[in-house]
N, CA, C and O atoms as a MOPAC input file, in Angstrom:
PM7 MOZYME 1SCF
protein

 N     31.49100 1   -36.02700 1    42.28800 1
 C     31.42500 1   -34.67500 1    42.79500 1
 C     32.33900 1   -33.72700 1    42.01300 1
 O     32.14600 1   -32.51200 1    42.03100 1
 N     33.18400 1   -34.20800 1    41.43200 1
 C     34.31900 1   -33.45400 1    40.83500 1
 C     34.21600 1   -33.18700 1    39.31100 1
 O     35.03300 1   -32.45600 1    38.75100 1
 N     33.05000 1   -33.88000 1    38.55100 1
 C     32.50600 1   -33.81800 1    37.32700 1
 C     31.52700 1   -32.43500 1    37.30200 1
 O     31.50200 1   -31.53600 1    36.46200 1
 N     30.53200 1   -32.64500 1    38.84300 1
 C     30.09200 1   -31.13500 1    38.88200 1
 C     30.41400 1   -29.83700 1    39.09700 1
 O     29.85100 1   -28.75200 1    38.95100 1
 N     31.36500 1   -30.18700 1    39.44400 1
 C     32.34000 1   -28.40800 1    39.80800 1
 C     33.08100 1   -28.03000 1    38.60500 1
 O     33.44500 1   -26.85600 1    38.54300 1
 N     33.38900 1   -28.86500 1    37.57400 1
 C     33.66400 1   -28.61700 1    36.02300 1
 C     32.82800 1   -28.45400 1    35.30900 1
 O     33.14600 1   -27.88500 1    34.26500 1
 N     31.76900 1   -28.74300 1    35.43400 1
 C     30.49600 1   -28.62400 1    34.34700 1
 C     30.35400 1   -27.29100 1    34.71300 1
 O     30.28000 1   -27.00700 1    35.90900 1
 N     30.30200 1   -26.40100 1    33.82300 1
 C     29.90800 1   -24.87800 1    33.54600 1
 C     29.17900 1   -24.90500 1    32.35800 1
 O     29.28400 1   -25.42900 1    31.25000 1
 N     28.11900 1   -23.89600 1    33.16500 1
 C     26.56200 1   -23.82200 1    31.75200 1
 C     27.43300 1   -22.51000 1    31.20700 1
 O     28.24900 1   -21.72000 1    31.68200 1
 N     26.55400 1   -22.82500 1    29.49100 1
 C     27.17400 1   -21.70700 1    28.67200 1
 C     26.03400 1   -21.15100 1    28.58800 1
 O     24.93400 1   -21.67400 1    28.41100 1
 N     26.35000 1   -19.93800 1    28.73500 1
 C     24.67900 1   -18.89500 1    28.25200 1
 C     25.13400 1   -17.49500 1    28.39000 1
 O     26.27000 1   -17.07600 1    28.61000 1
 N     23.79100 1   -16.72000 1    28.18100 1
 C     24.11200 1   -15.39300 1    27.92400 1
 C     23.34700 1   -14.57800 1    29.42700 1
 O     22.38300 1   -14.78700 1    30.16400 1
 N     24.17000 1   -13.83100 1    29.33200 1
 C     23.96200 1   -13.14500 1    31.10200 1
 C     23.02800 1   -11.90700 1    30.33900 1
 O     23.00700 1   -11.43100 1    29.20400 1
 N     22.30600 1   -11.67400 1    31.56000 1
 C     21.17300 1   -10.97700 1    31.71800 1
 C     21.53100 1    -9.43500 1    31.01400 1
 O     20.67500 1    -8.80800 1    30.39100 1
 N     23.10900 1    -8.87300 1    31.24500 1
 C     23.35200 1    -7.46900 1    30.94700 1
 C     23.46100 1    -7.74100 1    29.02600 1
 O     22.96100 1    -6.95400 1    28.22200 1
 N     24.16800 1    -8.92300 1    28.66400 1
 C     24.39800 1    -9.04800 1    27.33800 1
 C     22.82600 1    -8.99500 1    26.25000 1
 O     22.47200 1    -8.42600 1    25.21800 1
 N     22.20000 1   -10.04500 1    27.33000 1
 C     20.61400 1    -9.92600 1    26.74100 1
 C     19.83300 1    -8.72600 1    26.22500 1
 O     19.29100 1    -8.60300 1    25.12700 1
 N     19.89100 1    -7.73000 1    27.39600 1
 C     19.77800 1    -6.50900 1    27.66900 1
 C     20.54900 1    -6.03900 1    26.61700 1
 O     19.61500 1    -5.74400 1    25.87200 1
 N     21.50400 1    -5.75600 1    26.01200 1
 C     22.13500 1    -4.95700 1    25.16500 1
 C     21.53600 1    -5.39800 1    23.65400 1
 O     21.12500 1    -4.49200 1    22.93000 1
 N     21.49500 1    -6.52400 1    23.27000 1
 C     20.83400 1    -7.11500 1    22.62200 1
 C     19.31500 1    -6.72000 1    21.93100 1
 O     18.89900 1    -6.77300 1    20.77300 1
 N     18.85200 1    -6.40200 1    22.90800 1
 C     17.14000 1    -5.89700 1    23.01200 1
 C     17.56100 1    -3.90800 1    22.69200 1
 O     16.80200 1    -3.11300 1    22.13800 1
 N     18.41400 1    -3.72100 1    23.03700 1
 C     18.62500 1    -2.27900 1    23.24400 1
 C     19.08300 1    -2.05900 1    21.69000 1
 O     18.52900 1    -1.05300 1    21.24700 1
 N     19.97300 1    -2.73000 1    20.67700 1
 C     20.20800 1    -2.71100 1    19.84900 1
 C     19.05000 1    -3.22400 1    18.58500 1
 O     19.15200 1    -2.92500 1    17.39600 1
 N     18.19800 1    -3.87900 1    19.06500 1
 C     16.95800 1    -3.93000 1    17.97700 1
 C     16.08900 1    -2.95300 1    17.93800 1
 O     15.61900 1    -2.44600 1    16.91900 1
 N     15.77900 1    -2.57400 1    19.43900 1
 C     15.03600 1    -1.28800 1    19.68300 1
 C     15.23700 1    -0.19200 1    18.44900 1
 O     14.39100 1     0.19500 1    17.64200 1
 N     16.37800 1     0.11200 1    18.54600 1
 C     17.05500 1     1.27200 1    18.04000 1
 C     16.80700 1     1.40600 1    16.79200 1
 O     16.42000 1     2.40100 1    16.17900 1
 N     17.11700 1     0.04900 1    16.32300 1
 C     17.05400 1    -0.21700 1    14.69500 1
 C     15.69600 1    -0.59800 1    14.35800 1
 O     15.48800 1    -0.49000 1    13.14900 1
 N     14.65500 1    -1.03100 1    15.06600 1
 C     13.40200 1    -0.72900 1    14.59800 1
 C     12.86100 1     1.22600 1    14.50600 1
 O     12.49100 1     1.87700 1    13.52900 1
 N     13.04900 1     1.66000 1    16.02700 1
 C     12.90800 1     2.85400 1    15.46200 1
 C     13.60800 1     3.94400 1    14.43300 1
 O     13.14600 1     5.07900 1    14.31400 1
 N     14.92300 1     3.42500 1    13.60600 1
 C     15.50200 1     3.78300 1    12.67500 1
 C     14.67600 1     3.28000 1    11.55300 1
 O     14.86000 1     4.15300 1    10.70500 1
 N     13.90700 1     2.43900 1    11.05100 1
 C     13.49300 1     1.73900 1    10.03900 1
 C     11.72100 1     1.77800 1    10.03600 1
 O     11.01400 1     1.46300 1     9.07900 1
 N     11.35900 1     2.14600 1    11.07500 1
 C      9.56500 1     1.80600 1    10.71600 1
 C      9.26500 1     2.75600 1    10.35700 1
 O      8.46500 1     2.64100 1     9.42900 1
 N      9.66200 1     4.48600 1    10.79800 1
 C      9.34300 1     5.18000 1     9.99300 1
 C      9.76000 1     5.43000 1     8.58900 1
 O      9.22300 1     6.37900 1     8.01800 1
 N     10.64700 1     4.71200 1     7.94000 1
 C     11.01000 1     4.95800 1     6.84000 1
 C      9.87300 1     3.72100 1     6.00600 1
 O      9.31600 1     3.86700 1     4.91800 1
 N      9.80800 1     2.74800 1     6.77500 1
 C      8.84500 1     1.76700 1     5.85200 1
 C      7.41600 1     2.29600 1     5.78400 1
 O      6.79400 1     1.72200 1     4.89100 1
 N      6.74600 1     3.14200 1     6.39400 1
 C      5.56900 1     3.72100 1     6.79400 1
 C      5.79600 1     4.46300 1     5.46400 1
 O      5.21900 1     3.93400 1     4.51300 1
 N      6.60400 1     5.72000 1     5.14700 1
 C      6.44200 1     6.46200 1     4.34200 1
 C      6.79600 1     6.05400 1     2.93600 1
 O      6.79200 1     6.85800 1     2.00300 1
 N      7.20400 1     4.35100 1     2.77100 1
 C      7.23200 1     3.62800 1     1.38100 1
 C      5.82000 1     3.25900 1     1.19200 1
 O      5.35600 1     3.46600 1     0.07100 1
 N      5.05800 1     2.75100 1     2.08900 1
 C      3.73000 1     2.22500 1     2.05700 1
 C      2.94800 1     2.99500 1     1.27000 1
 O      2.15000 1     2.68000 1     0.38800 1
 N      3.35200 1     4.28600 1     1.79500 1
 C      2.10400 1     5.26100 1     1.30300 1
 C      2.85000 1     5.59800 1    -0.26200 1
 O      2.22700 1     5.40900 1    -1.30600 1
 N      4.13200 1     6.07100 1    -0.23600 1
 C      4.41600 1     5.91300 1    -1.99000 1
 C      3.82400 1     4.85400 1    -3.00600 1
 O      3.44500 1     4.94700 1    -4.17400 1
 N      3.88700 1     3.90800 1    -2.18500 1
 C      3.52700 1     2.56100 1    -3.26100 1
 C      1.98200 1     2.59000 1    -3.70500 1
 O      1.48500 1     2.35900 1    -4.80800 1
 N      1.20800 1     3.05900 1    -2.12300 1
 C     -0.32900 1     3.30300 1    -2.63700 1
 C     -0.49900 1     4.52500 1    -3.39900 1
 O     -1.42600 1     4.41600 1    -4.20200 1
 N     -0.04100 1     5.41600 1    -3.41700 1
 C     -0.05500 1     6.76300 1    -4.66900 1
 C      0.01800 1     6.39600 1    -5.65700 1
 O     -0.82700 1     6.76800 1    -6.47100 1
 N      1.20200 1     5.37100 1    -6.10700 1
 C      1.81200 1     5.03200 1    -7.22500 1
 C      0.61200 1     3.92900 1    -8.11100 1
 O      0.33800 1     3.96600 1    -9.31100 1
 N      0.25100 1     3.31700 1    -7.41900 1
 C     -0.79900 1     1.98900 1    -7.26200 1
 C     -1.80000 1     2.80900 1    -7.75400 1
 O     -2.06700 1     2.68400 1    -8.94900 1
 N     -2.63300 1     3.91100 1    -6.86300 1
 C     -4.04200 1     4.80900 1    -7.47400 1
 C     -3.48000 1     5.57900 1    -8.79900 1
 O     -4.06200 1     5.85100 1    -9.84900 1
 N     -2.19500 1     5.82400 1    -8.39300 1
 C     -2.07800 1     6.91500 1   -10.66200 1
 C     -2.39200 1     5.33400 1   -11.63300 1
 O     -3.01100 1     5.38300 1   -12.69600 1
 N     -1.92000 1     4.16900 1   -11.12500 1
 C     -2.01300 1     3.13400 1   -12.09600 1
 C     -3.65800 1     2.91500 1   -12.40300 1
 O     -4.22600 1     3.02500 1   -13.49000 1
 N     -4.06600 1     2.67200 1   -11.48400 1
 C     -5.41300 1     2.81300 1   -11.39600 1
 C     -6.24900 1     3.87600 1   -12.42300 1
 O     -7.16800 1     3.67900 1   -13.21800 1
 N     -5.54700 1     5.01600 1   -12.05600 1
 C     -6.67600 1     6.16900 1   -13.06300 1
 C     -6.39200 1     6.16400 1   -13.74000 1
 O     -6.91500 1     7.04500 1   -14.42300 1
 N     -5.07100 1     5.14600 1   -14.68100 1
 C     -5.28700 1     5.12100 1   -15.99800 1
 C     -5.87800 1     4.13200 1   -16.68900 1
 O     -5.91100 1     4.11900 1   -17.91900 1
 N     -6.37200 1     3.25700 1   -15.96600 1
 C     -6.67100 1     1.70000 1   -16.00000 1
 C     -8.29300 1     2.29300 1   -16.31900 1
 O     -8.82800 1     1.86800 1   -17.34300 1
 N     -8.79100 1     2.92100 1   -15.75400 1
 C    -10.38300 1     3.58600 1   -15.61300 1
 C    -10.42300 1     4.10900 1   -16.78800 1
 O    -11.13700 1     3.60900 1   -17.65700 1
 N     -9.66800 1     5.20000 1   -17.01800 1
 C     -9.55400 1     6.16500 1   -17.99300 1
 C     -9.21100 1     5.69900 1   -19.48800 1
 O     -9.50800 1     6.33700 1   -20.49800 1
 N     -8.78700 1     4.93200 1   -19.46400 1
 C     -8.65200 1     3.43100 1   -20.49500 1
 C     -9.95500 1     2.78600 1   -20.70200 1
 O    -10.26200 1     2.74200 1   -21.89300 1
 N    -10.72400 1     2.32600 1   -19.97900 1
 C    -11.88900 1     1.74800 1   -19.71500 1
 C    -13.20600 1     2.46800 1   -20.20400 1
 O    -14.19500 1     2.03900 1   -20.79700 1
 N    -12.87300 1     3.66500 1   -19.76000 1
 C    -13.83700 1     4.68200 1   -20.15800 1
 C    -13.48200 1     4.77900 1   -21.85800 1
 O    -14.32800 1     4.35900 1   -22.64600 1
 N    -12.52100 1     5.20600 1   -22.23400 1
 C    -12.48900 1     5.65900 1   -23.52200 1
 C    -12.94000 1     4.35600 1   -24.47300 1
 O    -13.63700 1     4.44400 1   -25.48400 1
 N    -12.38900 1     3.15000 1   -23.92300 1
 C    -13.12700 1     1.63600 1   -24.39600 1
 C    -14.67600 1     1.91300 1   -24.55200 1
 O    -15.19100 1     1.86400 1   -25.66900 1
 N    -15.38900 1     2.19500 1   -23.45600 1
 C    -16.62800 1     1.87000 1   -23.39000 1
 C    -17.36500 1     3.32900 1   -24.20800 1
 O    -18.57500 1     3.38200 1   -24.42300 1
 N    -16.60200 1     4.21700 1   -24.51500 1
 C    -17.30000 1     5.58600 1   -25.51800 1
 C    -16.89100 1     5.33100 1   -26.84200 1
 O    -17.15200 1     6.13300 1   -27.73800 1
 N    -16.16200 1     4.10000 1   -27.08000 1
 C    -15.78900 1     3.64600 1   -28.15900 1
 C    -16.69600 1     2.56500 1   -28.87500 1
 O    -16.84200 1     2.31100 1   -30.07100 1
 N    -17.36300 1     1.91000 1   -27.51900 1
 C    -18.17000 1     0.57800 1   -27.76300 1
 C    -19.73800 1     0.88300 1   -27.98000 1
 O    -20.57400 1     0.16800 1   -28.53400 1
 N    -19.92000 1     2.33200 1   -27.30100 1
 C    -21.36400 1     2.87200 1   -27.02700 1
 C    -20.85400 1     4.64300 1   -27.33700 1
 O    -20.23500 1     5.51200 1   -26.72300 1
 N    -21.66500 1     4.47400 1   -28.89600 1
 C    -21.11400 1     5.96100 1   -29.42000 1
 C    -21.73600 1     7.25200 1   -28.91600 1
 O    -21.35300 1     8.41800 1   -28.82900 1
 N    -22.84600 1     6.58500 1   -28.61900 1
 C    -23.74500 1     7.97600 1   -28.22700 1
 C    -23.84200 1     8.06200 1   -26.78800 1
 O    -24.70700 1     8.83500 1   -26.37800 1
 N    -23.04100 1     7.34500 1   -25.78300 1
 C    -23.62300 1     7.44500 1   -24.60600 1
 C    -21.90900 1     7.83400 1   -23.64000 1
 O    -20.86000 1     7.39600 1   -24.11100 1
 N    -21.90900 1     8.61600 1   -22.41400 1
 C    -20.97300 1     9.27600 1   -21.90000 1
 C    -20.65700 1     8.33800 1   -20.83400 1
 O    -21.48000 1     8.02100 1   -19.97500 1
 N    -19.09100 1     7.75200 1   -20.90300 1
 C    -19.15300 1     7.07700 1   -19.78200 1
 C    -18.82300 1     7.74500 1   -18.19800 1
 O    -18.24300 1     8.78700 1   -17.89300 1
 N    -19.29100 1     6.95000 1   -17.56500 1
 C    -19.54400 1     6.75000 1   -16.07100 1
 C    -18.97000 1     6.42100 1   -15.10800 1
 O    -18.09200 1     7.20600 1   -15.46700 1
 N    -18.56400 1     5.99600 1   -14.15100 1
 C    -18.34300 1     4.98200 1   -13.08800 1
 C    -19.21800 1     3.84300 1   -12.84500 1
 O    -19.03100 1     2.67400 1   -13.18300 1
 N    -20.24100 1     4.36900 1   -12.18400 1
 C    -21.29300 1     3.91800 1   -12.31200 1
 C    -21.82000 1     2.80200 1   -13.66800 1
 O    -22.24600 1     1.64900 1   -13.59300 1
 N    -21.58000 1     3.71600 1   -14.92100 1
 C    -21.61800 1     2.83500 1   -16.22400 1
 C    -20.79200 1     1.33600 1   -16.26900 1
 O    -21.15100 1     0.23200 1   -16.67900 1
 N    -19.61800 1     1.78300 1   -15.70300 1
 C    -18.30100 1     1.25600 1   -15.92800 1
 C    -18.15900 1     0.21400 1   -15.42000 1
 O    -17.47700 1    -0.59600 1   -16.04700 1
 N    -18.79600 1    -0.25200 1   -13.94100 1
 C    -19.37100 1    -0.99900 1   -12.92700 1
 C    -20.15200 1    -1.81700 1   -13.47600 1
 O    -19.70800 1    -2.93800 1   -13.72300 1
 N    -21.58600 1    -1.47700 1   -13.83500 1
 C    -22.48700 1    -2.40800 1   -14.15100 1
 C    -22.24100 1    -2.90400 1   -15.50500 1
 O    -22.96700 1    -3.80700 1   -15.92000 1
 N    -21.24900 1    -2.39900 1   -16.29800 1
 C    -20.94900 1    -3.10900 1   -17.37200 1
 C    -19.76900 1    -4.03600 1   -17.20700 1
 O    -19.34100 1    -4.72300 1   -18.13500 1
 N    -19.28300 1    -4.02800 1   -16.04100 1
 C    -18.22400 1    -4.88800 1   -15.78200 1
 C    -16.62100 1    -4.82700 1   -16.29000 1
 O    -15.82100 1    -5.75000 1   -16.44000 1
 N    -16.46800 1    -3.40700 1   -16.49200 1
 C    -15.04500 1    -2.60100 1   -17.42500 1
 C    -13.98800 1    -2.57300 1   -16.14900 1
 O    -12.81500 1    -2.93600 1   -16.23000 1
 N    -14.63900 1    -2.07000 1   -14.95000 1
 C    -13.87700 1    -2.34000 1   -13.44800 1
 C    -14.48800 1    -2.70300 1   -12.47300 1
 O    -15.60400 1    -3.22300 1   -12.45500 1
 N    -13.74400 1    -2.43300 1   -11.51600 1
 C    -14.69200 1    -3.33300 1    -9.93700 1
 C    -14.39800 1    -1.89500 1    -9.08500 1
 O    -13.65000 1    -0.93500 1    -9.27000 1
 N    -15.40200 1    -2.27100 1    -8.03900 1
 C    -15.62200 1    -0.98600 1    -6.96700 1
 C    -14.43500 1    -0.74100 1    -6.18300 1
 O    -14.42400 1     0.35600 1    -5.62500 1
 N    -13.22700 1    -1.63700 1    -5.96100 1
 C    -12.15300 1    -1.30500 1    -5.71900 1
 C    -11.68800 1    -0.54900 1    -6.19300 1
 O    -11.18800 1     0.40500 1    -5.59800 1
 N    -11.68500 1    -0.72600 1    -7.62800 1
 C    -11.10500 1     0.62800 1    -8.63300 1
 C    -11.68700 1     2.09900 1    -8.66500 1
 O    -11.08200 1     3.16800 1    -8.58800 1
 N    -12.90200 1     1.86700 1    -8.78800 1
 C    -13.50700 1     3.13700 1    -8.40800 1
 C    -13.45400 1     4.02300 1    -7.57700 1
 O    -13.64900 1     5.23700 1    -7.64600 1
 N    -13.05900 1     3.06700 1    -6.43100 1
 C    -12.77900 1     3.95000 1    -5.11500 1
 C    -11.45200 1     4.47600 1    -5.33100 1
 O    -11.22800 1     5.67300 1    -5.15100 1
 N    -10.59500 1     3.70200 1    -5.68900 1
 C     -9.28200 1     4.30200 1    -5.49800 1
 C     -8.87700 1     5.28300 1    -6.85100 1
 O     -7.84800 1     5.95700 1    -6.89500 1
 N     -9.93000 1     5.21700 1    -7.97400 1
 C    -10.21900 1     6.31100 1    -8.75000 1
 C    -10.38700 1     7.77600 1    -7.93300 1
 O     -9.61900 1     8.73800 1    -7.93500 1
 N    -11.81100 1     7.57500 1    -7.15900 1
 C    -12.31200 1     8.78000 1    -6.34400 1
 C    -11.60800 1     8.84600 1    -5.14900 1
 O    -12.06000 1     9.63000 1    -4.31400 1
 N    -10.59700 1     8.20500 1    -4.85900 1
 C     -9.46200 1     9.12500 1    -3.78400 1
 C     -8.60000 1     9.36100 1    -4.49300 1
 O     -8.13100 1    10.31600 1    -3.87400 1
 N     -7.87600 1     9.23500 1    -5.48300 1
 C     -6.95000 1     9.24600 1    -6.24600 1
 C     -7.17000 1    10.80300 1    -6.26200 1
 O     -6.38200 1    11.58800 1    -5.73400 1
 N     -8.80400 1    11.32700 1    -7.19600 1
 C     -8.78600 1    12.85300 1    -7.43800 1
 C     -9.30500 1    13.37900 1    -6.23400 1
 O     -9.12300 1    14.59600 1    -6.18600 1
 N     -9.85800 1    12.94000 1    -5.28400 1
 C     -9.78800 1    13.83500 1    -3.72200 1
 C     -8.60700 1    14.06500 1    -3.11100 1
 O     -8.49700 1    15.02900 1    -2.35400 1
 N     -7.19400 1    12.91700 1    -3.43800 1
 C     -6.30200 1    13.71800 1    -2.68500 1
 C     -6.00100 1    15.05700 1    -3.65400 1
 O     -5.70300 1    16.22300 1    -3.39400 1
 N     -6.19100 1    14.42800 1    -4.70900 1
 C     -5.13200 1    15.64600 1    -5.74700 1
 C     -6.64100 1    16.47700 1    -6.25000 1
 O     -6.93500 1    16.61200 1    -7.43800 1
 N     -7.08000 1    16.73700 1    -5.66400 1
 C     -8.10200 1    17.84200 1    -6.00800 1
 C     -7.91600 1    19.03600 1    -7.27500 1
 O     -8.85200 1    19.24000 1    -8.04800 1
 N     -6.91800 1    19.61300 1    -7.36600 1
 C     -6.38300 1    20.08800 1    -8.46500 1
 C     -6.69400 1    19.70700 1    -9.95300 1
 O     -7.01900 1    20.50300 1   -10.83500 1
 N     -6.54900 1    18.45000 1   -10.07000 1
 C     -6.51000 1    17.75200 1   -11.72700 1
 C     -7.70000 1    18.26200 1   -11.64800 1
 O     -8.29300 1    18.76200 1   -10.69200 1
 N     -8.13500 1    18.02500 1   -13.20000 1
 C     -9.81500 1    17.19500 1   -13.36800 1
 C     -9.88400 1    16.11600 1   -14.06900 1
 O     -9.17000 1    15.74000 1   -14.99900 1
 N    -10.95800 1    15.54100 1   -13.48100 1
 C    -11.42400 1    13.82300 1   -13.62400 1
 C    -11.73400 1    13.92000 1   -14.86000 1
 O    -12.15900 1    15.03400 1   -15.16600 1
 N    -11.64800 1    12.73700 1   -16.15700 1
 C    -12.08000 1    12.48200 1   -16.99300 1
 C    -13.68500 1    11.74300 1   -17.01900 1
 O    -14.69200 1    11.89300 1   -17.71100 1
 N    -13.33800 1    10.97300 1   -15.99000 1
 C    -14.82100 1    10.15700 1   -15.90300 1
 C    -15.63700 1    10.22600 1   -14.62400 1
 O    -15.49200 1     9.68500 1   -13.52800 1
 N    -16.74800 1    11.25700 1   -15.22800 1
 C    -17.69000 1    11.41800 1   -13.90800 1
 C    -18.05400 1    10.28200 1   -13.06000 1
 O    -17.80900 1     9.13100 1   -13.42000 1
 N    -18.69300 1    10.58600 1   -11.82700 1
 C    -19.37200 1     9.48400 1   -10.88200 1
 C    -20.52300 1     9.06300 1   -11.76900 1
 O    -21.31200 1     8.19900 1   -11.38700 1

């Protein structure tokens, strides 16, 4: 009987827990909006890589085929890029509407 009145559980009480949870809280909402607005830098950065990767491709393929204007479309069925690229070609100049495109649709 006297072994159980010495045995004391170690643990963490309900208010410490609580503080615990209150301190991640905090620091997630300190940090997700900042990772949100890296995401989208990295994909900007990712589509300029992209339109030069095309634009590269293109000047390849007006190099390979003298008389003929390249495309997207061209660019595709000749296998120079993939429709991933293309797309993120044609958002690349829809966000930035301003430039102009080297290589038509």
């Amino acid at each position: 009987m006297k072994k159980l009145k010495t045995y004391k559980v170690k643990a963490f009480t309900l208010i410490e827990m609580l503080v615990v949870l209150l301190i991640i809280s905090v620091l997630l909402l300190l940090f997700v909006p900042n990772l949100t607005k890296q995401k989208d830098s990295v994909k900007e950065t990712g589509n300029a890589a992209v339109v030069k990767v095309v634009e590269s491709q293109a000047e390849l393929y007006e190099l390979n085929h003298t008389n003929d204007q390249a495309t997207l479309a061209k660019l595709i069925a000749d296998g120079n890029i993939t429709n991933k690229q293309a797309e993120s070609y044609r958002a690349y100049y829809a966000k930035n509407s301003g430039e102009t495109r080297a290589v038509a649709d």
